[in-house]
C-alpha angles and dihedrals in degrees: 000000000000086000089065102033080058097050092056086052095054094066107040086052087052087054090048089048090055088044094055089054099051093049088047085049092051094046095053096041093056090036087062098038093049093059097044087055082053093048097055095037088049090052095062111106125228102215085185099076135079130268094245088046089047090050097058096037093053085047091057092039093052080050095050095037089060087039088053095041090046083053085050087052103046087048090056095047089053093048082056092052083043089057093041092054093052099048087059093046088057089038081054107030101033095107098147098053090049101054095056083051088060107037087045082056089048094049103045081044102057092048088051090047084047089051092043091057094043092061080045093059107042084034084063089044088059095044088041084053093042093044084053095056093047094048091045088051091042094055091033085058127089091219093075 
């Protein structure tokens, strides 16, 4: 009873699992397109300010834009980690993919093993042929 108990909780948690990366593939996609959107909203120029105000603007948009890049980069990294957790979800939880694998290498290796046994055999009927010769010459043969 636990076995089972057990068994239906594999896969919700699974489901959960797959969940969980979508939702973190979601999050980094529209945390980098967001601030990319910033930052190109945030490079436009006013030409209608003053120089001091420009100054400073351009001060506290220089500021924002490596803040916002440094967001981007952060929401990459974490897709690669993202990528990184699913291929070894499907390296882990890819039963039935492996198990072909396996059962396609038993297979070819039993017919190599078939045809392996099959040169061993006819290769001991021609020494056996070839022994008997000898044998029938050696005994044949005044030198014994």
């Amino acid at each position: 009873m636990a076995q089972s108990q057990q068994q239906r909780n594999q896969p919700q948690s699974k489901e959960t699992l797959l969940k969980n990366y979508q939702r973190r593939l979601k999050q980094d996609t529209r945390c980098m397109l967001d601030n990319f959107m910033e930052i190109i909203r945030i490079a436009k120029v006013n030409p209608d300010s003053k120089i001091i105000t420009r100054q400073l603007q351009g001060e506290e948009d220089q500021y924002e834009m490596n803040v916002r890049a440094a967001n981007i980069v952060r929401a990459g990294e974490s897709l690669q980690k993202l990528v990184a957790d699913i291929k070894q979800f499907l390296i882990l939880n890819d039963f039935p993919a492996t198990n072909e694998y396996i059962d396609d290498r038993t297979k070819f290796l039993q017919s190599h093993q078939k045809e392996v046994d099959h040169s061993l055999i006819s290769l001991r009927d021609e020494v056996l042929v070839h022994l008997y010769e000898v044998e029938e010459e050696y005994y044949a043969s005044k030198y014994k």
